[in-house]
C-alpha positions as CSV (number, residue, x, y, z in Angstrom):
1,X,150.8,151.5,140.3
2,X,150.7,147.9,141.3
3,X,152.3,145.4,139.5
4,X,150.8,141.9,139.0
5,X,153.4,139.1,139.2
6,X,152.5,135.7,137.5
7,X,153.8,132.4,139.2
8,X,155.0,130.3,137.1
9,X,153.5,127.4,138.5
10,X,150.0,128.9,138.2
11,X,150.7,130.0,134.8
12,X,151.2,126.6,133.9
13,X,148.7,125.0,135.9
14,X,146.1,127.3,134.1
15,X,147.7,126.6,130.8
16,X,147.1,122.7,131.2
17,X,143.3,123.4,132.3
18,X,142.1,126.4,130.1
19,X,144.8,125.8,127.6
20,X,146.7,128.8,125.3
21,X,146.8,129.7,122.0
22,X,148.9,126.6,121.3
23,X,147.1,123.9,122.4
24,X,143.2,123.2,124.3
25,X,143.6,122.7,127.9
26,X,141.7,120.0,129.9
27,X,138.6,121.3,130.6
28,X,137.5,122.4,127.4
29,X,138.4,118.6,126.1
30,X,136.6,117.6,129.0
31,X,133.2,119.0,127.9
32,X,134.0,119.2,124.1
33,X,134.3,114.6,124.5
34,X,131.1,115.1,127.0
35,X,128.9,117.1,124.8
36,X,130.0,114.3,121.7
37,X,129.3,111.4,123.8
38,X,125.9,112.7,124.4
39,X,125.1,113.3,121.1
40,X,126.3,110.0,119.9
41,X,124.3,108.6,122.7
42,X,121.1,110.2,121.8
43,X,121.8,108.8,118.1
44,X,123.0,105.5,118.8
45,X,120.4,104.5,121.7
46,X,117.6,103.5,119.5
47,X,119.6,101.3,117.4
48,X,121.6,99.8,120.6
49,X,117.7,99.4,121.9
50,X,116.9,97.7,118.9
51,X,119.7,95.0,118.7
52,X,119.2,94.4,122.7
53,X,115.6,93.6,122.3
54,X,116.4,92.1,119.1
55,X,118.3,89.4,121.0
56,X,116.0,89.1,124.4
57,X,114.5,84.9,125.0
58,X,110.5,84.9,125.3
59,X,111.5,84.9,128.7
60,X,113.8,87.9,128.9
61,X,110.6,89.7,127.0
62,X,108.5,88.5,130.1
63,X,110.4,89.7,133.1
64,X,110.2,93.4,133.7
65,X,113.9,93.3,135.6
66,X,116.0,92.9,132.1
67,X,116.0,96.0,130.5
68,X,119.7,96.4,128.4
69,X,121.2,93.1,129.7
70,X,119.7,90.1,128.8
71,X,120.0,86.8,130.9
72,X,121.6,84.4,127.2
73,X,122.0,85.3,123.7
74,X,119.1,83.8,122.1
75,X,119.3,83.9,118.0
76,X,115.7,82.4,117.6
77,X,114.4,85.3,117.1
78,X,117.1,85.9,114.3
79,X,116.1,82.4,112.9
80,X,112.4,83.3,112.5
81,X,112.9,86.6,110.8
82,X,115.6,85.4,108.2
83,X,112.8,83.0,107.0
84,X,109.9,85.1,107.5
85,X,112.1,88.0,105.0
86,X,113.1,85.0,102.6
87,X,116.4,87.1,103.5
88,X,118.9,86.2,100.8
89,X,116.7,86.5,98.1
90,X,114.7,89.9,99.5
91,X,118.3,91.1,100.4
92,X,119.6,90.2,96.4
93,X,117.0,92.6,95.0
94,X,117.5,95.1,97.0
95,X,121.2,95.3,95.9
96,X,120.0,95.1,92.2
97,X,117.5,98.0,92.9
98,X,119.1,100.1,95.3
99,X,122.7,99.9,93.9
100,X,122.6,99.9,89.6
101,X,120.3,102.7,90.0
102,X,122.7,104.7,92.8
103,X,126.0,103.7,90.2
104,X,124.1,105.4,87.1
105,X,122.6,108.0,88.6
106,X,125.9,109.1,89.9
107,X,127.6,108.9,86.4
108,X,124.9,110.3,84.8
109,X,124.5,113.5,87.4
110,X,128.5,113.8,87.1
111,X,128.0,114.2,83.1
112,X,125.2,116.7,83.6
113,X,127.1,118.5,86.6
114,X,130.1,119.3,84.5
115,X,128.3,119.6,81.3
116,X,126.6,122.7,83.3
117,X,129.8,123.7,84.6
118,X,132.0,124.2,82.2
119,X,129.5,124.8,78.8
120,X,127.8,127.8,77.6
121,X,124.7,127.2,76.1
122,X,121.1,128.3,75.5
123,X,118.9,127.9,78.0
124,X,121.1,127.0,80.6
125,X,119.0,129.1,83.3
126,X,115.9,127.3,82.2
127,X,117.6,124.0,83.0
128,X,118.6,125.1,86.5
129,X,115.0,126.4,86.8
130,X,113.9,122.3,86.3
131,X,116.7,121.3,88.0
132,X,115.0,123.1,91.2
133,X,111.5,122.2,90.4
134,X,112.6,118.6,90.2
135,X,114.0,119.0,93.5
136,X,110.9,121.2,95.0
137,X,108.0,119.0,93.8
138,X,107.3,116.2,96.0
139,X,107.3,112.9,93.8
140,X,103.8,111.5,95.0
141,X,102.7,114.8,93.1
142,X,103.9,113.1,89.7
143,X,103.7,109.0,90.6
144,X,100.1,109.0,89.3
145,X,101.7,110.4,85.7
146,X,105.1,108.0,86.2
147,X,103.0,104.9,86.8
148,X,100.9,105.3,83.3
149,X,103.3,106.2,81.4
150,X,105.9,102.7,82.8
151,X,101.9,100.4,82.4
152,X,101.9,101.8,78.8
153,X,105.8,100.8,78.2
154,X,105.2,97.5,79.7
155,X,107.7,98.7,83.0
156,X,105.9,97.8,86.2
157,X,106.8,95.5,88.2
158,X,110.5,95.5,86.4
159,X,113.4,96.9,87.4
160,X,113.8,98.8,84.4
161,X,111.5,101.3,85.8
162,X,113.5,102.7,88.9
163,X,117.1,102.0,86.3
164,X,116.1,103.7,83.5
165,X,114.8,107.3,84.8
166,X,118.5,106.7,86.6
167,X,120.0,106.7,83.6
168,X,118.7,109.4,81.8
169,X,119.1,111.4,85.2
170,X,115.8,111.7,86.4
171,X,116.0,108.5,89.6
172,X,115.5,109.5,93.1
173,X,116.6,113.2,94.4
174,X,118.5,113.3,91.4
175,X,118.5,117.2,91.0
176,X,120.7,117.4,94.3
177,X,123.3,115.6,92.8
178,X,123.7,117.5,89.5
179,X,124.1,120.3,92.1
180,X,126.5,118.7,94.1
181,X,128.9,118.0,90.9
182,X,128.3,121.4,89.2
183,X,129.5,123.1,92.3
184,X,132.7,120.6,92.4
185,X,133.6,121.0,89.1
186,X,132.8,124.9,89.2
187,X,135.4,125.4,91.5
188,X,137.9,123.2,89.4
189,X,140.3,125.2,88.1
190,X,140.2,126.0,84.4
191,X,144.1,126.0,84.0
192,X,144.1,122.3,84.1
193,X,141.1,121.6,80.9
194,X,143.2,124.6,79.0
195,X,146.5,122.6,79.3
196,X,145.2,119.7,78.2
197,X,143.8,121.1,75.1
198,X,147.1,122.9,74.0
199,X,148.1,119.0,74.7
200,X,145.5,117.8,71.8
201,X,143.2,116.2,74.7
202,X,139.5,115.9,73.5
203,X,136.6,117.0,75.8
204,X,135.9,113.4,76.9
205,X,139.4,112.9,77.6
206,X,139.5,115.4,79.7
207,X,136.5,114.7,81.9
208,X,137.7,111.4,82.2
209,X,141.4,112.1,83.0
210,X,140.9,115.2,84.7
211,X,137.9,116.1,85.7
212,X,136.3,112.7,87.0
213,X,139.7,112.3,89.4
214,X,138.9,115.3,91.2
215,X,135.5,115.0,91.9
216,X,136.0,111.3,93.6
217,X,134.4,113.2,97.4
218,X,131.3,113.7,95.1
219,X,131.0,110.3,93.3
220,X,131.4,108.9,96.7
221,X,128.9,111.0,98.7
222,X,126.4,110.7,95.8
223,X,126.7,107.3,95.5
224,X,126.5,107.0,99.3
225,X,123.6,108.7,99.4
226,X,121.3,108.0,96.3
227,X,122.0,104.0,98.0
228,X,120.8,104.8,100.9
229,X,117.6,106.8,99.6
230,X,117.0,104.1,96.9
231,X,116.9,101.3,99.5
232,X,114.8,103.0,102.4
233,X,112.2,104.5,99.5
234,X,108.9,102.6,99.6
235,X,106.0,104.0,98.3
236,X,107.4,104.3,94.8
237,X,109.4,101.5,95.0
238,X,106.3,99.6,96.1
239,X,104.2,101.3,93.6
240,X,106.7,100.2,90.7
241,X,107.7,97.3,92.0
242,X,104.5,95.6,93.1
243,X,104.5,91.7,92.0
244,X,107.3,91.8,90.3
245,X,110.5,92.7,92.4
246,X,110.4,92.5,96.5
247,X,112.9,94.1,98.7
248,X,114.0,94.1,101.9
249,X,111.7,97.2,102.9
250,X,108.8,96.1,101.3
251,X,108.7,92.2,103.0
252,X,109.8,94.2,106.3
253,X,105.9,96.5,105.3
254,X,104.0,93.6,105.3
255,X,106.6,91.5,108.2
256,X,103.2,90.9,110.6
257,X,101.0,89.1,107.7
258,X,104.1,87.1,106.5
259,X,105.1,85.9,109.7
260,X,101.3,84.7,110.7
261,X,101.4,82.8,107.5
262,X,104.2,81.1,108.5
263,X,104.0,80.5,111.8
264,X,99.7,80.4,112.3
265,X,98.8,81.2,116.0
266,X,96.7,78.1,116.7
267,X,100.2,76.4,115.5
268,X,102.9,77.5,117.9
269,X,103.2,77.9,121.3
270,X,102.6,81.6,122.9
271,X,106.7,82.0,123.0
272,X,106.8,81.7,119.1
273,X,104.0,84.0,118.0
274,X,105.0,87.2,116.9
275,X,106.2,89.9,119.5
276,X,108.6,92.6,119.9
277,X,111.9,91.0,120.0
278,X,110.9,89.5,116.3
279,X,109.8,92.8,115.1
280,X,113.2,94.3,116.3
281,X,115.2,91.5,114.9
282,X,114.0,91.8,111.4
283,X,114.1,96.0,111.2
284,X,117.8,95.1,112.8
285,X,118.2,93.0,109.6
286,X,116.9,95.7,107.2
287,X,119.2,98.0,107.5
288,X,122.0,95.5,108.2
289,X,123.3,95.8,104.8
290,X,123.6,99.9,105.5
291,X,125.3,99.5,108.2
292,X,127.7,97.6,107.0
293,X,128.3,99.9,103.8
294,X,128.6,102.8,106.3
295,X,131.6,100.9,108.5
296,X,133.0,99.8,105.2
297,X,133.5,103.1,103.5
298,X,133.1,105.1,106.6
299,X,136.6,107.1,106.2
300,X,136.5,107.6,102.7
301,X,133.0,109.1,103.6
302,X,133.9,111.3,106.3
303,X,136.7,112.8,103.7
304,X,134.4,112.7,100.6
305,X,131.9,115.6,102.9
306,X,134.5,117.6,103.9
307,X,136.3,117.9,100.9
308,X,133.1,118.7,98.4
309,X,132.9,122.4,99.9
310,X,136.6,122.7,98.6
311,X,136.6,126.1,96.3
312,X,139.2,126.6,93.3
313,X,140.1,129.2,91.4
């Protein structure tokens, strides 16, 4: 019988490249930092495309030999677009629309989530049941019903009509969050609400003390998200909204007609009439503000996702 003998050496040279049980070797880091730089590549190319055009001269536009570095930073086309958006007070109603809907929607789902969680009740399959149908049913199936019924309570063109179906829990998608906080406070465990009654705690005491605390990943990913959805919706916002409130979204809709009423053709030279690096420059300016949410609360977003699939007792 032959006996295979292991060098040393080789043992450890193919422990540093294919790696053990301990630790991943070289190669498999290798492709594993590859494969994520492709995929963050294939994400974050459009938007690198879109900030690159966004700040490309007239003359830059014009010469087919600048593709992704452009000969001078020219903000001009930064200048135009904050005007033709009437950017800080376009960008100041979207806040108010996208954001007080978002806060109450995700109080209001929390309530709802843990009322379903923790209550006995009847009916309580018949309210999942609308939960889901809520959730199934496109909305531009029931806009035609939403938009008489807000005409006859005087709530088009207000903001009232996208913050008051938040706060009674029916705003945008809201059925996914009720879901997302009954499952977090499903898997709470019940030891905690029993102590604090023994301790004389009320039922609102307890939701506030004990249950809210632990369910921060979900107010943060709900929040997150019913933001995001709530700024980038525009056919209802548009259809609830129209001449009363404009956002961002909707002035960036009609950006083409705006920006030949400011700046007419026969008016400006061929440079200044409206062309790609313009378009790019005001959808760059959009979804500024999102961005700039995502950085901000990035880490505390990352956790919040991976902690919401956490299961109790």
């Amino acid at each position: 019988m032959t006996r295979i003998i292991h060098h040393p050496t080789t043992d450890r040279l193919r422990s540093i490249l294919f790696g053990s049980r301990a630790h991943r070797g070289v190669v498999f880091t290798i492709a594993l930092y590859a494969l994520l730089v492709a995929i963050g590549f294939v994400y974050l190319q459009p938007l690198l495309f879109m900030f690159i055009t966004s700040i490309k001269s007239p003359g830059d536009l014009l010469n087919p030999m600048v593709q992704w570095v452009p000969t001078e930073l020219y903000l001009g086309n930064y200048a135009r677009s904050f005007r033709v958006l009437n950017y800080p007070q376009t960008l100041l109603a979207s806040v108010l629309i996208s954001v007080t809907p978002s806060l109450l929607q995700t109080l209001v789902a929390s309530v709802v989530g843990y009322g379903l969680a923790r209550y006995r009740f009847w009916g309580k399959p018949i309210v999942f049941l609308l939960l889901l149908i809520t959730f199934i049913i496109p909305p531009q199936n029931t806009v035609i019903p939403q938009m008489l019924t807000y005409r006859n309570l005087g709530l088009l063109g207000s903001p009232l009509a996208l913050i008051l179906p938040a706060l009674l829990g029916q705003g945008y998608r809201s059925a996914i969050f009720i879901l997302i906080f009954y499952q977090n406070f499903v898997s709470l465990p019940k030891v905690l609400e029993e102590s604090a009654r023994l301790d004389g705690a009320t039922d609102l005491r307890i939701f506030i003390t004990i249950a809210m605390p632990s369910a921060l990943p979900a107010y943060i990913v709900s929040f997150i998200f019913s933001t995001v959805w709530y700024w980038n919706e525009t056919f209802l916002t548009t259809i609830f909204l129209e001449g009363g409130v404009t956002t961002l979204p909707m002035q960036l809709s009609r950006f083409a007609q705006a920006y030949e009423n400011l700046y007419p053709p026969g008016g400006v030279s061929i440079f200044e009439r409206l062309n790609e690096a313009v378009k790019m420059s005001g959808t760059f300016l959009n979804i500024l503000p999102l961005l700039v949410m995502y950085f901000v609360l990035q880490r505390w977003f990352v956790e919040s996702v991976e902690m919401t699939g956490i299961t109790g007792e």
